[in-house]
C-alpha positions in Angstrom: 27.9 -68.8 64.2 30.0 -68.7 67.6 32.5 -66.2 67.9 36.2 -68.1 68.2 37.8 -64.7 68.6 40.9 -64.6 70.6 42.5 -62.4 72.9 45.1 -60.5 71.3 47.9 -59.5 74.1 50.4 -56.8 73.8 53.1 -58.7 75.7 56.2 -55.6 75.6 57.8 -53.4 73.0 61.2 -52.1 72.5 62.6 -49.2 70.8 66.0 -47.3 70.2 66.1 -43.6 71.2 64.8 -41.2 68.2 67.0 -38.7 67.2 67.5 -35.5 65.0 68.2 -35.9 61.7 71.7 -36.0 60.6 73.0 -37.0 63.7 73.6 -40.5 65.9 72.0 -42.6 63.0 72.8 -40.6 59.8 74.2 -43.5 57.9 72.6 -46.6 59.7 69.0 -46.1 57.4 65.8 -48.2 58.2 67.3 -51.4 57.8 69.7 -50.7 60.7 67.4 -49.4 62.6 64.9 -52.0 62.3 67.4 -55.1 62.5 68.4 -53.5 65.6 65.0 -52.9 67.1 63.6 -56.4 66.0 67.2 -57.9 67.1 66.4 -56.4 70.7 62.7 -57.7 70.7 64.1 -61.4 69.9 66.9 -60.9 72.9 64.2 -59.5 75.4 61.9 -62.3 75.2 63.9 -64.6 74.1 62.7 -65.5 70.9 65.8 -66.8 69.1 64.7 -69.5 66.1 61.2 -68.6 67.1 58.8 -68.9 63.8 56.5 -66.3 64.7 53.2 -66.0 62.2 53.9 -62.4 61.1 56.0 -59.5 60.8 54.4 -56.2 59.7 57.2 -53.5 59.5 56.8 -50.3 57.6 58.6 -46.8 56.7 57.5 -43.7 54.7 61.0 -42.6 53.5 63.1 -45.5 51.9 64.8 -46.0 48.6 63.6 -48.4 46.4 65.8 -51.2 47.4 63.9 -51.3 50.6 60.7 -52.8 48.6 60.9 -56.1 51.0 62.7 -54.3 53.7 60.3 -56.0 56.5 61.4 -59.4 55.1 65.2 -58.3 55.1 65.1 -57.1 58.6 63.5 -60.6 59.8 66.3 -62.5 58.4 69.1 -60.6 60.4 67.1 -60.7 63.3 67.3 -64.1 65.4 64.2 -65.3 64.5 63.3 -68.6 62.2 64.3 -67.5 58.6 60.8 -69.2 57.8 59.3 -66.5 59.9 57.3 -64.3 57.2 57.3 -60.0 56.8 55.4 -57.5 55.3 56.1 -54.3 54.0 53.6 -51.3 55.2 53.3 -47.5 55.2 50.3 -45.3 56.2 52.4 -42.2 57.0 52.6 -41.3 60.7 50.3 -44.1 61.4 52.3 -47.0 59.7 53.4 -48.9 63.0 49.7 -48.6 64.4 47.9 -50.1 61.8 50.5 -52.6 61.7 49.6 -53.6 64.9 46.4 -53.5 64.1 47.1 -56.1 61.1 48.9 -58.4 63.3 45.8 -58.0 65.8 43.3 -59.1 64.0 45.3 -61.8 62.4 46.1 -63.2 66.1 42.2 -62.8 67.0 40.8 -64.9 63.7 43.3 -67.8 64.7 45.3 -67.1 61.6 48.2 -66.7 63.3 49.5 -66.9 66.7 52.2 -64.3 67.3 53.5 -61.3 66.0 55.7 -58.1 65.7 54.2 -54.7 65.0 57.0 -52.7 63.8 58.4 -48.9 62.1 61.3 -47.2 61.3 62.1 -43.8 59.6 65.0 -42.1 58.5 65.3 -38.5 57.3 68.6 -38.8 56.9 69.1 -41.6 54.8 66.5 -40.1 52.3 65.9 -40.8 48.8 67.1 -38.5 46.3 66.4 -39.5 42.6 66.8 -38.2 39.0 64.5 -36.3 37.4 62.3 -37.9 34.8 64.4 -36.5 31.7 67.5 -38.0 33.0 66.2 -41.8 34.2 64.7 -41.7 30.5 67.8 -40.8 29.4 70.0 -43.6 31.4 67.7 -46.3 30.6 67.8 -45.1 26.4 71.9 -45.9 27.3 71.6 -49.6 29.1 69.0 -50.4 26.1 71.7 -49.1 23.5 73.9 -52.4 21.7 76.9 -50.4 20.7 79.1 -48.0 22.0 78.7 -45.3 19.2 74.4 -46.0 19.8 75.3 -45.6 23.8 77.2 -42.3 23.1 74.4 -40.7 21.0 71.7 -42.2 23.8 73.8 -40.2 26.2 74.4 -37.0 24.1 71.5 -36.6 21.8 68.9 -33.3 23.1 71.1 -33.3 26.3 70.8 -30.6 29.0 72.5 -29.6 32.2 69.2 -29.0 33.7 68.3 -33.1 33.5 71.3 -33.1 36.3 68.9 -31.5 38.9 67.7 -34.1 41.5 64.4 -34.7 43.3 63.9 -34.6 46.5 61.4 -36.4 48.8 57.9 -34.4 49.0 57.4 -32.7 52.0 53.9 -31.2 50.3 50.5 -32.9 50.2 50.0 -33.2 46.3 46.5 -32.6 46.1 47.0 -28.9 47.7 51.0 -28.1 47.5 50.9 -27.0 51.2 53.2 -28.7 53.9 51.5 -30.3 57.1 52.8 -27.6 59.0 50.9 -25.1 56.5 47.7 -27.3 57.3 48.3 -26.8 61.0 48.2 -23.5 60.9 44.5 -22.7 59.1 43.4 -25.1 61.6 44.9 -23.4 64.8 43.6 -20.3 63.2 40.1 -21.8 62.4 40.3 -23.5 66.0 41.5 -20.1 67.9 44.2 -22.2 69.2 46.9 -19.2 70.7 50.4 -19.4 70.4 50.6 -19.9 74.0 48.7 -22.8 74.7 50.5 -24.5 71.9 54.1 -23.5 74.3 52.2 -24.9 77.3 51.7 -28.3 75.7 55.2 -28.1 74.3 56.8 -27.7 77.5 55.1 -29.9 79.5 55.5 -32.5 77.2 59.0 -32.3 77.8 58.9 -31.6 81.4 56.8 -34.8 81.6 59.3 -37.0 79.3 62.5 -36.1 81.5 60.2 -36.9 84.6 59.9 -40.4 83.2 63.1 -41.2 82.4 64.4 -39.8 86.0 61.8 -42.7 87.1 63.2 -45.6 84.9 60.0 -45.6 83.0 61.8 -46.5 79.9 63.9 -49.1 81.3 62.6 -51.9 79.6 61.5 -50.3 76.6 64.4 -48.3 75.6 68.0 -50.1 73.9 70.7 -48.1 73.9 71.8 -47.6 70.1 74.8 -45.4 68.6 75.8 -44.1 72.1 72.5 -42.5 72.3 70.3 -43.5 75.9 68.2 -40.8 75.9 65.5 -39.3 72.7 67.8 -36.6 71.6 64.6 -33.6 71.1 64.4 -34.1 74.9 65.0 -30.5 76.4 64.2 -30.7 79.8 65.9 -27.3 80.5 63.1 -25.6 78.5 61.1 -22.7 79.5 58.0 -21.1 78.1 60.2 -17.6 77.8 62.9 -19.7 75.8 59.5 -20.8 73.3 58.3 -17.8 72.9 61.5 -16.5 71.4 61.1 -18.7 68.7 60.1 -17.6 65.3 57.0 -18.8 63.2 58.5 -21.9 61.1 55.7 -22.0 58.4 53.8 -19.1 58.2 56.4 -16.6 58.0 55.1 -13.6 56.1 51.5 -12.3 57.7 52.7 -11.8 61.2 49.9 -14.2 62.5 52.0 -17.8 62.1 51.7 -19.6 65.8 53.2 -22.8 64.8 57.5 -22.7 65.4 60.4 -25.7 65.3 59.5 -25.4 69.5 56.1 -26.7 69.3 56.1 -28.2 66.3 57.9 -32.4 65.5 61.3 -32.0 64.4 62.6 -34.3 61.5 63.9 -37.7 63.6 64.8 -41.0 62.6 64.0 -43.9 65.0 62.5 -47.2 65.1 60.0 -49.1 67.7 58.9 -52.5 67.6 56.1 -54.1 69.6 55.4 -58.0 70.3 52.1 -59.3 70.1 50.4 -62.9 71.2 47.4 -65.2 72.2 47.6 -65.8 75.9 48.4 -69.8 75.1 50.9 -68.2 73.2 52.2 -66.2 76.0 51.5 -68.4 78.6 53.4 -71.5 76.9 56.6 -69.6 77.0 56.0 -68.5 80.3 55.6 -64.2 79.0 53.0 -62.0 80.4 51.0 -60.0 78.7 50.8 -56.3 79.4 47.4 -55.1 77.9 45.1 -56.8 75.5 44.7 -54.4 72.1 40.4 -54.1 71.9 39.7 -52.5 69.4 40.8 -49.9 66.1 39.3 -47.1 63.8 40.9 -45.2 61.1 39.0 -42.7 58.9 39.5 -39.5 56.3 38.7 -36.0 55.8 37.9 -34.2 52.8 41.3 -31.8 53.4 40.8 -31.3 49.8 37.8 -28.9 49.8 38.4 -27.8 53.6 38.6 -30.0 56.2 41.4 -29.7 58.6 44.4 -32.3 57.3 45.1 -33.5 60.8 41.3 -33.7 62.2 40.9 -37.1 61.0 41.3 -39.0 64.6 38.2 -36.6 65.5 35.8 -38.7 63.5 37.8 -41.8 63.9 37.4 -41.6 67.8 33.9 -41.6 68.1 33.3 -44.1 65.9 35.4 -46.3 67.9 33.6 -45.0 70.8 29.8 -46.0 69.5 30.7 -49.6 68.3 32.6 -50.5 72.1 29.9 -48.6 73.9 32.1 -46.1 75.7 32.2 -42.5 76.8 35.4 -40.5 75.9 35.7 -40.1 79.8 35.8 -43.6 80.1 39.7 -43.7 79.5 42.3 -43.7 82.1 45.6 -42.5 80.2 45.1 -40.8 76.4 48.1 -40.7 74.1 47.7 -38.3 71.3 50.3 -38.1 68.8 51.7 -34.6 68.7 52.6 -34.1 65.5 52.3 -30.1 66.2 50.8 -28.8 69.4 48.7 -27.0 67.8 47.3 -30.3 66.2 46.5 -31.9 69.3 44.5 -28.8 70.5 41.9 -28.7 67.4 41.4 -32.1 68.3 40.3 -31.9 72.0 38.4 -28.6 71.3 36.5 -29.8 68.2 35.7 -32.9 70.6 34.3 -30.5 73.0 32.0 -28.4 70.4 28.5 -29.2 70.3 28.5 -27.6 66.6 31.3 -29.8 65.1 30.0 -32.7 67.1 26.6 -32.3 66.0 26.8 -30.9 62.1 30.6 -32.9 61.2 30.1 -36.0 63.5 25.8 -36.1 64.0 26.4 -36.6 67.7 23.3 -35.0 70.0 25.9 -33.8 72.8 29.4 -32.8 72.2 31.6 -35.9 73.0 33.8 -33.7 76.0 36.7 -32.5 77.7 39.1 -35.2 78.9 41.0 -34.9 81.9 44.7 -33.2 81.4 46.4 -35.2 83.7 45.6 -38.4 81.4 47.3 -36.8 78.6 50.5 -38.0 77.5 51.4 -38.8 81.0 54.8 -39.2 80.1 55.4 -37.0 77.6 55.2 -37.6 73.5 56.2 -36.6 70.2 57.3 -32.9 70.7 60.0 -34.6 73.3 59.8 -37.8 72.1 60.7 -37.2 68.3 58.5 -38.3 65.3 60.6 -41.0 63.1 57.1 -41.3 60.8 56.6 -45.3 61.0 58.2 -45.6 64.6 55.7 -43.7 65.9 52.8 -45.7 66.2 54.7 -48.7 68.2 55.9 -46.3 70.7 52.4 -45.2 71.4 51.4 -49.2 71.7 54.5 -49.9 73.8 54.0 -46.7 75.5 50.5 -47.4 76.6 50.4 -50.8 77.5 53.1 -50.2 79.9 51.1 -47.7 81.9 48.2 -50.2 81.8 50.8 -52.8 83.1 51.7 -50.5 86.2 48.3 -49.5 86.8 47.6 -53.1 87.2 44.0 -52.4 85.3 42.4 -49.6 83.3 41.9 -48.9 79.7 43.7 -46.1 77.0 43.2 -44.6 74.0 45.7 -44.2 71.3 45.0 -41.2 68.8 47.3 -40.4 65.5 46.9 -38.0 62.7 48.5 -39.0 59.6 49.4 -37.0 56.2 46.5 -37.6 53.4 44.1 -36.4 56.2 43.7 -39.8 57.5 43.8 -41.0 61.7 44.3 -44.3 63.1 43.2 -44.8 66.6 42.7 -47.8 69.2 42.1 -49.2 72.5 44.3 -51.1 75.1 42.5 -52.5 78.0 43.9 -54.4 81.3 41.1 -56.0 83.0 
């Protein structure tokens, strides 16, 4: 059978600045956000009425009256109304393998164009009854009289039903947080307190670098008065992260991962267009990088795997089927969900035990070189709105490649669940 696959072109993303919680975009929520984000999109590449063949737009924290909130954002966007959306979430790797849905859709010929999207809030966060209380409420609207309402209401109550719930910030399978994960894995990984500072810093050293070179220019809309990612520090110093106290383990004396080198709660949205080069070229837009290829996997975090060490066995996977090296990368962007995260990864990548018994490799996979690493900085500066992150990466990346004028990069992100999502952008 001949292989019809396309091309699939990352032709230019667009995000607003990420913020702290509670702050610049406390009461705008995702659909804000991602009106505004896809509303930019349309006006950068002029896409007004545009029909394009899919919208894939995800968040992890929403209320329930967000169930269609992709299709929402589409209809207060600019594009055609008959322009279709879909509703996604894979935790911090929501807006990556929504790019990787509208990929493949543009390299089967389904479609012909389309918008990889995310937003987050954790301000603008769900809070809900408890059980006893929403069984309670619905025993009222059920209830045909008022004297049958009153008893619904008042029968076996208790002031305890009034307590709320809260979204989970705890796997369920183990009752530990992400940031409790991280650390049994910098611990089992030797990663020091230090080198998880180093990254920290330079990450933001690198990020205020870029934006004192207009990297961002196109890929940045100013939102809520906010220009610039408000975690940014560029004023940081390794003495000032060092003063900081443990923000997880707190008790043995040992806890290396802190609020310094460690994501912050942001909110944020990102949004990244993708086409066919007849696509593109009919409506005369360039294409940055072409998206190559994709790889998620799991870990067993259950029975004691590291929860974040998922993108090691995604990554050489994606390595095998494309016949590359791990060298064989000029810029790597590694989500940095915690320093200390993106540490295990490189050094299990570099163990001939882990590659050999966890990944059944013959030679361990490698160093990479550090000045390919989140060249411009990432999610310790950047911010981590959940779903938003994975379209800055895209955007991020195929910008570099753009500049470069050739060259190829790899996108790694660790997700809660114990799950990664990773891909490649090429320019030829």
């Amino acid at each position: 059978m001949e292989n019809t696959q396309k091309r699939v072109g990352v032709i230019g993303g667009i995000r607003i600045p990420f913020c702290r919680n509670n702050t610049a975009y406390a009461d705008v929520g995702n659909f804000g956000m991602s009106v505004k984000v896809l509303g930019a999109l349309v006006e950068r590449f002029g896409l007004h009425g545009e029909e394009l063949g899919e919208v894939a737009l995800g968040a992890v924290i929403k209320h329930a009256s967000d169930w269609n909130l992709a299709r929402e954002a589409v209809l207060s966007s600019g594009l055609a109304p008959t322009t279709p959306g879909i509703t996604t979430a894979r935790a911090c790797g929501t807006s990556l393998d929504n790019t990787i849905i509208v990929a493949n859709k543009i390299a089967t010929g389904q479609i012909e164009a389309g918008i990889a999207a995310g937003s987050d809030t954790t301000s603008d966060v769900p809070i809900v009854y408890s059980p006893r209380l929403r069984k309670r409420m619905l025993a009222i609207n059920r209830a045909k009289g008022w004297q049958d309402k009153l008893a619904a209401a008042t029968r076996g109550f208790s002031f305890g039903e009034l307590k709320p719930s809260f979204p989970g910030v705890a796997e369920p399978r183990t009752g530990m947080s992400m940031g409790d994960h991280c650390e049994k894995m910098a611990r089992e990984w030797q990663i020091s307190r230090e080198a998880q500072d180093l990254l920290a810093l330079g990450s933001h050293h690198k990020l205020a670098a870029a934006y004192d070179a207009n990297f961002f220019e196109d890929l940045l809309v100013p939102f809520r008065g906010l220009k610039r990612d408000g975690f940014l520090r560029p004023d940081s110093t390794l003495e000032k992260l060092a003063s900081l106290k443990p923000a997880f383990d707190k008790r043995s004396g040992k806890g290396t991962l802190t609020a310094g080198n460690s994501t912050g709660l942001s909110d944020g949205a990102a949004a990244v267009l993708l086409g066919s080069d007849e696509w593109a070229a009919k409506r005369g837009l360039k294409v940055q990088a072409y998206f190559r290829d994709a790889e998620v996997a799991a870990v067993d975090f259950v029975h004691g795997e590291g929860l974040l060490m998922a993108p090691t066995i995604a990554v050489p996977r994606l390595l095998k089927r494309n016949g590359l090296t791990l060298q064989d990368f000029d810029f790597y962007e590694i989500h940095e969900a915690f320093a200390a995260q993106v540490l295990c990864t490189l050094r299990a990548w570099e163990s001939a035990d882990y590659c050999k018994q966890r990944l059944g490799l013959d030679a361990p996979l490698g160093s990479i070189d550090p000045g390919k690493l989140n060249v411009h900085g990432s999610s310790l500066a950047v911010g981590h709105p959940f779903a938003a992150t994975g379209a800055r990466l895209v955007a991020t990346l195929a910008r570099l490649l753009e500049q470069k004028g050739s060259g190829r990069g790899l996108i790694s992100i660790c997700t809660a669940g114990g799950m990664g999502v990773t891909a490649i952008l090429e320019r030829p």
